[in-house]
VEXDREN-2710 file (C-alpha; in Angstrom, 1 decimal):
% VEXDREN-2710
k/r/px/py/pz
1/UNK/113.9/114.4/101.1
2/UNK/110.1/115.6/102.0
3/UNK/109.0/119.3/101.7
4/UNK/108.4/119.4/105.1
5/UNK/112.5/118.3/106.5
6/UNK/113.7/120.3/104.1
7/UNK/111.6/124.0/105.7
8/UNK/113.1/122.6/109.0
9/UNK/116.5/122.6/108.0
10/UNK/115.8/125.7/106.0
11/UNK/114.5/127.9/109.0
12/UNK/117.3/128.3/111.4
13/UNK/118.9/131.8/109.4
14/UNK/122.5/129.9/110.2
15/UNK/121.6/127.3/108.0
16/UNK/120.1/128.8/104.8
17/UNK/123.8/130.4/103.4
18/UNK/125.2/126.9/103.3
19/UNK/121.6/124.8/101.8
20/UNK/121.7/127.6/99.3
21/UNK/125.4/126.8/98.6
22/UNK/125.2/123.3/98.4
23/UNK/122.1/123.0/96.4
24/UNK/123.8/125.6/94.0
25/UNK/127.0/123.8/93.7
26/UNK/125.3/120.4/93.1
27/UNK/122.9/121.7/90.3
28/UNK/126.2/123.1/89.1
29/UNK/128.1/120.1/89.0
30/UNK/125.4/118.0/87.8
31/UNK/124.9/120.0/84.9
32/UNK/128.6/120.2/83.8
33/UNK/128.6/116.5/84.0
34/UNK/125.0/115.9/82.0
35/UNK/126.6/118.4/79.4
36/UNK/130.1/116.8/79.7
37/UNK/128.9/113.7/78.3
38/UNK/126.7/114.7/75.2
39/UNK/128.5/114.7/71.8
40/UNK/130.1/117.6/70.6
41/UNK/127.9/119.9/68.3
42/UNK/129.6/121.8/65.1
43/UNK/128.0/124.9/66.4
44/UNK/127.3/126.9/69.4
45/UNK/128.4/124.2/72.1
46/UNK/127.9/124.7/75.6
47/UNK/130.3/126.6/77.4
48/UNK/131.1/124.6/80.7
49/UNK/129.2/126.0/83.5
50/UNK/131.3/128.9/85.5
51/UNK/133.7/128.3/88.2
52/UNK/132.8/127.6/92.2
53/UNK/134.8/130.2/94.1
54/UNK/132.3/129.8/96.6
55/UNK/133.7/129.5/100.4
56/UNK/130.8/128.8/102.9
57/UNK/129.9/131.5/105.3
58/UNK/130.3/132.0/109.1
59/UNK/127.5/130.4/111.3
60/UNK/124.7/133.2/111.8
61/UNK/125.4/135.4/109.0
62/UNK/123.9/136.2/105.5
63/UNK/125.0/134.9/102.2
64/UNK/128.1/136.4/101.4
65/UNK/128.7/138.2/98.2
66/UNK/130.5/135.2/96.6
67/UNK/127.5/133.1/97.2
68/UNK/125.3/135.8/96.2
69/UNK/127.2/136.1/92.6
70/UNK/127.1/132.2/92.2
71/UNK/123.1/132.0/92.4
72/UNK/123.4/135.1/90.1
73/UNK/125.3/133.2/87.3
74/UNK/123.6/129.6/87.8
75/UNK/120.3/131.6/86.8
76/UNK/121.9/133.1/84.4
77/UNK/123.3/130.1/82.7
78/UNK/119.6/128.1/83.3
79/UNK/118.4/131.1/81.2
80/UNK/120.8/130.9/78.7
81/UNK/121.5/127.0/78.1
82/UNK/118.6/125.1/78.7
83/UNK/118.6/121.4/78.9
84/UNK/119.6/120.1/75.3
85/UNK/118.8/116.6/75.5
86/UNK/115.7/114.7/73.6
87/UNK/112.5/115.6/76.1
88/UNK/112.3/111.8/77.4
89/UNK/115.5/112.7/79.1
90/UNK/114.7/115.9/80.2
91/UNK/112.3/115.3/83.0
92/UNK/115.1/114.8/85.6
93/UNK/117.5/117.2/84.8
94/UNK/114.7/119.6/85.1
95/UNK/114.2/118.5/88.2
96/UNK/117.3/119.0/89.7
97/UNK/117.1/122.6/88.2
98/UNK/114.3/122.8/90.1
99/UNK/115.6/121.9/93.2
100/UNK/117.8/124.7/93.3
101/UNK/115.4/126.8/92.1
102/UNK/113.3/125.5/95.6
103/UNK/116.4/126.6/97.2
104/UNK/116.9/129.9/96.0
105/UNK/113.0/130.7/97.5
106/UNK/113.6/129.2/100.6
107/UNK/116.4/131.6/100.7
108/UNK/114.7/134.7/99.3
109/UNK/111.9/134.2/101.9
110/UNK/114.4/134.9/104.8
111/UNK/116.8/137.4/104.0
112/UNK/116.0/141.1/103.6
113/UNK/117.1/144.2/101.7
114/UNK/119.1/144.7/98.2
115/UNK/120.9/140.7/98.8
116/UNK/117.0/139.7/98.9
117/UNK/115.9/141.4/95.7
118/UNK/118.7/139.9/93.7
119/UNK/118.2/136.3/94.9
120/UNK/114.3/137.1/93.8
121/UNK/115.7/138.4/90.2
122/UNK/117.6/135.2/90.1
123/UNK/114.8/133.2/90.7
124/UNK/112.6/135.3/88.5
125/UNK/115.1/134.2/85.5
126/UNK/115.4/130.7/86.0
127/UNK/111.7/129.5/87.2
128/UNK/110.5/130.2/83.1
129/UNK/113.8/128.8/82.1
130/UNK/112.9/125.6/84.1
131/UNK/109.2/125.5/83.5
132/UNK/108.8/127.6/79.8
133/UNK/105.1/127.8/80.1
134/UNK/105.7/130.3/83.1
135/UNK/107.1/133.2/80.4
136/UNK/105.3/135.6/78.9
137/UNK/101.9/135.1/81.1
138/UNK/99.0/136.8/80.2
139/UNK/99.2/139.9/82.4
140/UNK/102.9/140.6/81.1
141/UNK/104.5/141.1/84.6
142/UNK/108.4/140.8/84.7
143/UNK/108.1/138.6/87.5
144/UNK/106.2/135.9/86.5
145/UNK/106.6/133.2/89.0
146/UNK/106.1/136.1/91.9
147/UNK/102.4/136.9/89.8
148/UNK/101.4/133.4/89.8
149/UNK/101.6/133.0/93.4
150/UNK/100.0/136.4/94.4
151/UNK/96.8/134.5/93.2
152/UNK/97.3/132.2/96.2
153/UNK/95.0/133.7/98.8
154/UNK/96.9/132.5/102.2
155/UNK/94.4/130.1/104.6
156/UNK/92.5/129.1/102.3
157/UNK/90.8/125.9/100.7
158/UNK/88.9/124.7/98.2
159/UNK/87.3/122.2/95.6
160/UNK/88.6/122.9/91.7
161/UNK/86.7/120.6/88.9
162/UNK/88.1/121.0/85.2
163/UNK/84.8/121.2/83.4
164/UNK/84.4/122.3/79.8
165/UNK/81.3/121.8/77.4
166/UNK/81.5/118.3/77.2
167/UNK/81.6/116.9/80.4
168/UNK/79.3/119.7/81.7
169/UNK/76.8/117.3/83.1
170/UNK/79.0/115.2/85.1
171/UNK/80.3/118.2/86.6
172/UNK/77.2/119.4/87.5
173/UNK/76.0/115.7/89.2
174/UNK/79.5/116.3/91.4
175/UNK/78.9/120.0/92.4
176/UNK/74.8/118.7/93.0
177/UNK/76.2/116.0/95.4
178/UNK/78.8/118.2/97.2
179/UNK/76.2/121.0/98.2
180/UNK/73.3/119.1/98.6
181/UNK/73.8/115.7/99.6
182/UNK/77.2/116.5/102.2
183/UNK/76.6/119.7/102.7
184/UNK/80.4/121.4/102.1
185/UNK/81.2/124.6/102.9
186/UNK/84.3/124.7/100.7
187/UNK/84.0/126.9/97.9
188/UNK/84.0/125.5/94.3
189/UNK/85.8/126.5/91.2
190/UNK/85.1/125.8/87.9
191/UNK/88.3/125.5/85.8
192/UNK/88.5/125.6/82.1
193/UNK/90.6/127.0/79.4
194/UNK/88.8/130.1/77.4
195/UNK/85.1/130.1/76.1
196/UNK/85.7/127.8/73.7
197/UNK/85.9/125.0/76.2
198/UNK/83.2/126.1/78.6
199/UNK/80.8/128.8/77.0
200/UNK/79.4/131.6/78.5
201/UNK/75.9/130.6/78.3
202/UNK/76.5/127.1/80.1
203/UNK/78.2/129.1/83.1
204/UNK/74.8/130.9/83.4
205/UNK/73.6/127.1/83.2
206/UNK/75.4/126.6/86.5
207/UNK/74.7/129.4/87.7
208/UNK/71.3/128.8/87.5
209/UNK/71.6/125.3/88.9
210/UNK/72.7/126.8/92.2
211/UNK/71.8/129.5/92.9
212/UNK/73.4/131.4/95.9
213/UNK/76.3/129.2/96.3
214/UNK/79.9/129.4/96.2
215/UNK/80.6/127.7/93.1
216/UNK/83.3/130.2/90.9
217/UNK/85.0/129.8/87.6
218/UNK/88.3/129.9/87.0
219/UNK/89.5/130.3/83.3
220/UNK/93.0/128.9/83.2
221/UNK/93.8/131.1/80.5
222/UNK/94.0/134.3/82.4
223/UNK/96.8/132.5/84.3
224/UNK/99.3/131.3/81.8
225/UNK/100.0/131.9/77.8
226/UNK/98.2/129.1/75.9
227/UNK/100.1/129.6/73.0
228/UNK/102.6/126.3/74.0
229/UNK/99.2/124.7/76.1
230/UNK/96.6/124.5/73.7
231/UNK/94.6/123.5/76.6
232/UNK/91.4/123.6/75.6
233/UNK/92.4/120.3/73.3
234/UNK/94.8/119.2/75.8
235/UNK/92.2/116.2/77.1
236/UNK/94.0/115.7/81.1
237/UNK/96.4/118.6/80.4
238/UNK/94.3/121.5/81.8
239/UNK/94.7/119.4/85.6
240/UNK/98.1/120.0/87.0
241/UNK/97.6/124.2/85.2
242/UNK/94.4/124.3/87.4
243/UNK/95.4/123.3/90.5
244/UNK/98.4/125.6/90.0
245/UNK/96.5/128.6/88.6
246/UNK/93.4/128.0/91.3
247/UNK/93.1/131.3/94.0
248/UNK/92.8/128.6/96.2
249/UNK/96.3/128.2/98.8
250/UNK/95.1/124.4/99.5
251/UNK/94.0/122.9/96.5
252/UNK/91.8/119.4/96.5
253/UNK/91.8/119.0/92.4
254/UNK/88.7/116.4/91.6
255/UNK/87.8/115.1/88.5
256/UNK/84.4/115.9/87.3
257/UNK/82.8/111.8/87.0
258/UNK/83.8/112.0/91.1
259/UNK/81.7/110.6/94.0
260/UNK/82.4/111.5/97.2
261/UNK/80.8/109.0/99.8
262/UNK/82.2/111.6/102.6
263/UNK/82.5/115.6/102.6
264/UNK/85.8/116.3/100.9
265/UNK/86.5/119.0/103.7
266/UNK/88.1/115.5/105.2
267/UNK/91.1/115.5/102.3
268/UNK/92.5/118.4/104.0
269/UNK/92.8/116.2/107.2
270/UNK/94.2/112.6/106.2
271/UNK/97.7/112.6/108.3
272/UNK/99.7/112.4/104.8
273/UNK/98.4/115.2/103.9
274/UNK/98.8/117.3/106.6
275/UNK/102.6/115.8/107.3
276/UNK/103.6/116.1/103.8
277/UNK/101.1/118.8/101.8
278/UNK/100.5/116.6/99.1
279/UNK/98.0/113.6/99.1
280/UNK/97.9/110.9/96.1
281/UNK/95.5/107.9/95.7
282/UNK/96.9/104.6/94.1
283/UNK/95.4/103.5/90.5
284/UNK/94.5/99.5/90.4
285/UNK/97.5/97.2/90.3
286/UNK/97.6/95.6/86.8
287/UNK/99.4/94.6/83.5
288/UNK/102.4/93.6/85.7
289/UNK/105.6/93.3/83.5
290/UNK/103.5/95.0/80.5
291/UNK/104.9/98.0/80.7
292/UNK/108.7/97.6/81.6
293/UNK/110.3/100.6/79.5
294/UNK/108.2/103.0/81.2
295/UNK/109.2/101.7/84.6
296/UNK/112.9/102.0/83.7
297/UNK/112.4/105.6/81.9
298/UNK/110.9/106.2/85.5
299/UNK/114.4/104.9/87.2
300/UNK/116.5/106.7/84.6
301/UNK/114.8/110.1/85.3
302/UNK/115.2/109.8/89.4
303/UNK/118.4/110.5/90.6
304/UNK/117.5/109.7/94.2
305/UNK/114.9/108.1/95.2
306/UNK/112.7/108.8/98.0
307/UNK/111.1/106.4/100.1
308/UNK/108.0/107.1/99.1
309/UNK/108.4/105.8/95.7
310/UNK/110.6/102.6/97.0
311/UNK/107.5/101.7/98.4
312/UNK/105.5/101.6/95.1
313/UNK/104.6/98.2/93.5
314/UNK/104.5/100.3/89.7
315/UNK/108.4/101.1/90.5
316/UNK/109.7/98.0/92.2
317/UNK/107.9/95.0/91.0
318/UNK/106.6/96.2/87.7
319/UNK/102.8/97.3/87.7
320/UNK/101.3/99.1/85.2
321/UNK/100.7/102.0/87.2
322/UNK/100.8/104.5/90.2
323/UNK/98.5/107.1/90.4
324/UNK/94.8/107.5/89.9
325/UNK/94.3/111.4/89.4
326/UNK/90.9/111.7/89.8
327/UNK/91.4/113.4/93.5
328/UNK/94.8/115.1/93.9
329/UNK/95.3/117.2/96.8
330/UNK/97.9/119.8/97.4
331/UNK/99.4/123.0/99.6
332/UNK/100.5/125.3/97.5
333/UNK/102.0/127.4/100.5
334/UNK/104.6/124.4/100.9
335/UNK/107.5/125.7/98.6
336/UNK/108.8/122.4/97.7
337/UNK/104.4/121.2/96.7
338/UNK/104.6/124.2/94.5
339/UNK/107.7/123.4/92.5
340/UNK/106.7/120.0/91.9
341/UNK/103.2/121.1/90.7
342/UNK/105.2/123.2/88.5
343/UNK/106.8/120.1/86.9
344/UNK/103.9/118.0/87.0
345/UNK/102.4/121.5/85.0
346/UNK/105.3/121.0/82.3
347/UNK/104.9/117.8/81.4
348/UNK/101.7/118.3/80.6
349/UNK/102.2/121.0/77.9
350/UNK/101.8/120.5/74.5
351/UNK/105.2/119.4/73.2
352/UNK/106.1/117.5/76.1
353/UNK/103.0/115.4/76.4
354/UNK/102.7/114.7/72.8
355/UNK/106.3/113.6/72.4
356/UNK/106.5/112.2/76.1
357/UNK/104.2/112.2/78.7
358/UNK/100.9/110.6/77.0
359/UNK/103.0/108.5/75.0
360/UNK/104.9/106.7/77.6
361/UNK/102.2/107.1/80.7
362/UNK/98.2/107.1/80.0
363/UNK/97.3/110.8/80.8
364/UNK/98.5/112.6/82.9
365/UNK/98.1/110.2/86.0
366/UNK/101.4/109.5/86.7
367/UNK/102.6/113.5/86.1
368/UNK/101.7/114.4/89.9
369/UNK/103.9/112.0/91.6
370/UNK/106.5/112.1/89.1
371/UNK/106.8/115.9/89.0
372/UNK/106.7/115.8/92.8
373/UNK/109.3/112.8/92.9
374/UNK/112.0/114.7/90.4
375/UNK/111.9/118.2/92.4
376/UNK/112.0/116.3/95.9
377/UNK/109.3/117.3/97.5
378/UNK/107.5/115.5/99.7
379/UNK/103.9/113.6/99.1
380/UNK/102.1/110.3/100.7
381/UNK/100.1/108.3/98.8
382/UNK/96.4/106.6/100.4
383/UNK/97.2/103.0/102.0
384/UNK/95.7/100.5/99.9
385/UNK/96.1/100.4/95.9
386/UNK/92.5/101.3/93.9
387/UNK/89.8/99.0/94.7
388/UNK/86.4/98.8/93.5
389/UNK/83.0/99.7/94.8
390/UNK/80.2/98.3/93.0
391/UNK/77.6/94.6/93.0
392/UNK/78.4/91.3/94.6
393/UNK/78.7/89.2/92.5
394/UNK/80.4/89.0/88.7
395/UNK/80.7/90.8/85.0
396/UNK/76.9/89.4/84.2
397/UNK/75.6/91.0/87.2
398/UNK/74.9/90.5/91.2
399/UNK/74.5/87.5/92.9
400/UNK/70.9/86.9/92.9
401/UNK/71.1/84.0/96.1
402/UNK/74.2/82.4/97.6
403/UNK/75.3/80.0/95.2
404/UNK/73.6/81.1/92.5
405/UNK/72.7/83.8/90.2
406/UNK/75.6/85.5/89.2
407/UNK/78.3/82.9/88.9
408/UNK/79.6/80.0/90.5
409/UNK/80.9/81.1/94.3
410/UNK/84.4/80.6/93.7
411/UNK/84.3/83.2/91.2
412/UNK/82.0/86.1/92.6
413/UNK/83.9/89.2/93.5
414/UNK/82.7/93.2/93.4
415/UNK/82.1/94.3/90.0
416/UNK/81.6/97.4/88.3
417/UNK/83.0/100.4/86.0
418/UNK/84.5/102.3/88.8
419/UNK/87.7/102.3/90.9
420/UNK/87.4/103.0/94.8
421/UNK/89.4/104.7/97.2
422/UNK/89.7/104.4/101.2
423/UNK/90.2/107.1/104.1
424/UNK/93.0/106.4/106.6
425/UNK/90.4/104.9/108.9
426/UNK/89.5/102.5/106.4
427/UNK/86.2/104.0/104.9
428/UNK/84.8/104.4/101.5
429/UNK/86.0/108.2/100.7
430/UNK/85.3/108.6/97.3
431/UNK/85.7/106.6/93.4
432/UNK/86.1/107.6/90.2
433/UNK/83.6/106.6/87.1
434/UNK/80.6/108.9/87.8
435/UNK/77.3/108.0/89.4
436/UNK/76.1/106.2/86.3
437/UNK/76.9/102.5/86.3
438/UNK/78.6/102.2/82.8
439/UNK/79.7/105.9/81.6
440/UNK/80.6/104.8/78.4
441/UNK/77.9/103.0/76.9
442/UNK/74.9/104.1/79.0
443/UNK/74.1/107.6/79.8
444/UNK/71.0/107.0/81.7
445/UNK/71.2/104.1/84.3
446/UNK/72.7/104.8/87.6
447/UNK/73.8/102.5/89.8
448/UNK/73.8/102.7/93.7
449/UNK/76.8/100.0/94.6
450/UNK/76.6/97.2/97.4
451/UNK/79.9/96.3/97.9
452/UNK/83.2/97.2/98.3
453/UNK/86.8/95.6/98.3
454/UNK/90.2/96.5/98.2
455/UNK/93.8/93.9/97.8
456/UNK/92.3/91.6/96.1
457/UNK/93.1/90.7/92.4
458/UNK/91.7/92.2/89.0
459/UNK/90.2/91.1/86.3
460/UNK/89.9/93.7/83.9
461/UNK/87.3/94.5/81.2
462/UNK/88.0/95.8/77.7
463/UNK/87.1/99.3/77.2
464/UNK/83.7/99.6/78.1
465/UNK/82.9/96.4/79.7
466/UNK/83.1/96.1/84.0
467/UNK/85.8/94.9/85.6
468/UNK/85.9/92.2/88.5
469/UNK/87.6/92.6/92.0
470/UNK/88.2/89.1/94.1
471/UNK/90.1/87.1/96.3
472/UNK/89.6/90.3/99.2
473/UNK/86.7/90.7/101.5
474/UNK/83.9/92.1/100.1
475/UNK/82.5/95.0/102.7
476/UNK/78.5/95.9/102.4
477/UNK/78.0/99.9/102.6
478/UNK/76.7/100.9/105.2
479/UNK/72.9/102.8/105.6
480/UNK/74.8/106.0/105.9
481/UNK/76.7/105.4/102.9
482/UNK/74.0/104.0/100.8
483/UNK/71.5/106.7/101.8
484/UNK/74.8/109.2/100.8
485/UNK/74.3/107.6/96.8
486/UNK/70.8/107.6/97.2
487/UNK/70.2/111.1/98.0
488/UNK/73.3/111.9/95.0
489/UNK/71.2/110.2/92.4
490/UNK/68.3/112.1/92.6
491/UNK/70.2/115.5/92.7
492/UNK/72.0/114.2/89.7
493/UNK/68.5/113.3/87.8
494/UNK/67.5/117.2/88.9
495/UNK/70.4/118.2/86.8
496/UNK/69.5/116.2/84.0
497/UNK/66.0/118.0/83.8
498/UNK/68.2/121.0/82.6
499/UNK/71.5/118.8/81.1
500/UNK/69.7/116.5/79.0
501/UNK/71.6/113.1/79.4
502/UNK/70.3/112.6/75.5
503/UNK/73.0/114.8/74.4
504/UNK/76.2/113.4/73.3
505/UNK/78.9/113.4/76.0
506/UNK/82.5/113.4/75.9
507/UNK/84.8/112.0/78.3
508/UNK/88.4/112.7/78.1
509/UNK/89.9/109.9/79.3
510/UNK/88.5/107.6/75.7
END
């Protein structure tokens, strides 16, 4: 069920004593029956989770005690048995935790009083039992889920880039291209974990390189404890923990090797977004059948799924993968957005993604669907799977003539290092892969692209080499859209002038 069904349902005040109930009961008898079935341990066992002498209550009315006592004890028992099994098979049980949890705020949101303070204690134990990076945060409140989202200032939106140290120059081409080339007035923020991973004297670098605008930094760390993060060595992890730590209510989380070919102000408006408060983009469908255990650990983890994700080719006919992270946008005011932000957060820390998530998915690409999927909130994913904007022609370079140059005819297509994504109206919004043509093994050349296609078929380069896109229709850019790169490349050679592209670069994604 969406994020946004489940507030309608939730509003009415007749309704939200009986969706409290139920989602309480079925956590509770999902968990009796996960626990049923493990082995016995010599030890300390589980007890069974506590009775249901739950009755619902009359149309129109609050929660009655009863139902007030069985949220109570379900916290309770998240706090004091969490989910035992090996991590790999935790991600769904914590999900369904998490739905109730979902609940429970719904529920706290409307009622008033001493009945509305418990349900808030209630959630206050179980959201750090559910998510354990929520404990113990940085400014020591009691109430740790209720501190994190006072950071959320209400009606507003903005632009967050993870950028440390090493990717400091791409960073800086993106923030170039987004104030000076399209002109946005969203704010920016800066996100990175501690000075270790951005210093203090390369924020007065960007602070230098634009001066008088509204780019911010956000240091994760002053958000959440780092001690079970390490986020600062966590490659991808520090994503999902900005978007979630950001000030910002609407969040469009982007990649620092980004290029827009439109103002990402538009994000905000694609219809998916704004019907469902999450938008996704598709990564490139490959490897089909390579990867079939992670497809079925995907199926194992999902009690129900949603229609969303019976409508991706990675779940029902065996691609590689989903989700290209490199532009995630999300509304944090949407309850149900939050909670799975909060799941995509977890599977991202340390433990999990060493033992888990980067071992079984690449990054943490396929963590912002998934988390959303498991806690059942709702989120639309762009049209078309990731295309590619780039040269017409082949691997060896652009079709110099028709019928010559490049390749034989048959075989041209639009090459390049980069993977494209479309608007709902069908226009070049933005790709991944920086402004340079080969990031990886050319720091200096940048590349202005031609073409651009989407559902056609890949051929894939090795690390470092370009990939190939045919058998779609290749689409020239248009003056607008060229002039767009253009005028992006020479603020991005500006910011070399001050971030030497001589220096060694890392990327986090090798």
């Amino acid at each position: 069920m969406g994020d946004l069904p489940l507030r309608k349902l939730l509003l009415p005040s007749s309704r939200l004593p009986y969706l409290a109930i139920i989602l309480t009961l079925f956590t509770f008898f999902s968990t009796y029956h996960l626990y049923h079935d493990l082995p016995e341990t010599p030890t300390n066992p589980d007890p069974p989770p506590p009775p249901y002498p739950v009755a619902a209550s009359r149309s129109g009315e609050p929660p009655d005690e009863k139902a007030i006592d069985l949220i109570e004890r379900t916290a309770d028992y998240f706090a004091r048995y969490p989910p035992r099994q090996p991590l790999k098979d935790q991600f769904g049980e914590r999900g369904q935790r998490a739905i109730a949890l979902k609940g429970w705020i719904h529920l706290a949101e409307e009622l008033r009083g001493e009945t509305k303070t418990r349900v808030e204690r209630a959630v206050e134990a179980a959201a750090p039992a559910i998510f354990p990076f929520l404990a113990y945060p940085p400014n020591h409140s009691p109430m740790p889920l209720r501190s994190l989202r006072s950071r959320f200032v209400p009606g507003t939106r903005g632009i967050v880039v993870p950028a440390g140290d090493k990717n400091l120059r791409l960073a800086c081409h993106l923030v170039s291209s987004l104030l000076h080339t399209h002109g946005t007035t969203l704010p920016i923020e800066l996100a990175y974990a501690g000075d270790g991973d951005l210093s203090p004297a390369n924020r007065e670098v960007v602070v230098s390189l634009f001066p008088g605008a509204d780019v911010r930094f956000l240091d994760v760390l002053g958000a959440f404890n780092d001690s079970t993060l390490d986020l600062a060595r966590g490659r991808w992890a520090i994503k999902p923990f900005a978007a979630v730590a950001s000030s910002f209510a609407e969040v469009a989380l982007v990649d620092a090797d980004t290029v827009f070919l439109q103002d990402p102000e538009v994000l905000f408006g694609q219809p998916g977004y704004v019907e469902q408060g999450a938008l996704l983009f598709h990564d490139r469908l490959i490897d089909k059948g390579r990867y079939n255990d992670r497809r079925a650990w995907w199926k194992a983890q999902v009690a129900s799924p949603s229609a969303q994700v019976e409508k991706s080719l990675a779940w029902t006919e065996g691609y590689a993968e989903e989700g290209d992270s490199g532009v995630v946008v999300v509304d944090k005011g949407r309850v149900g957005v939050l909670v799975g932000m909060l799941h995509a957060a977890w599977q991202n820390s340390r433990e999990v993604r060493e033992e888990v998530t980067y071992e079984i998915t690449y990054g943490d690409k396929e963590s912002w669907w998934f988390g959303l999927e498991l806690t059942g909130a709702g989120y639309e994913f762009e049209k078309h799977y990731g295309g590619v904007a780039g040269w017409l022609g082949d691997k060896n370079g652009p079709l110099e003539k028709e019928g010559s140059g490049g390749g034989r005819s048959e075989e041209l297509g639009v090459c390049s290092y980069v993977i494209a994504h479309l608007d709902a109206e069908e226009k070049l919004l933005w790709y991944n892969g920086s402004l340079l043509k080969n990031k990886i093994v050319d720091q200096e050349t940048y590349l202005v692209p031609t073409h651009w296609m989407v559902d056609g078929e890949w051929d894939k380069g090795f690390r470092g080499e370009f990939s190939c896109m045919t058998g779609g229709l290749p689409v020239e850019l248009t003056t607008g859209e060229t002039e767009v790169l253009r005028r992006s490349v020479e603020g991005a050679k500006k910011v070399d002038a001050v971030v030497r592209p001589g220096q060694r670069w890392w990327f986090p994604w090798i």
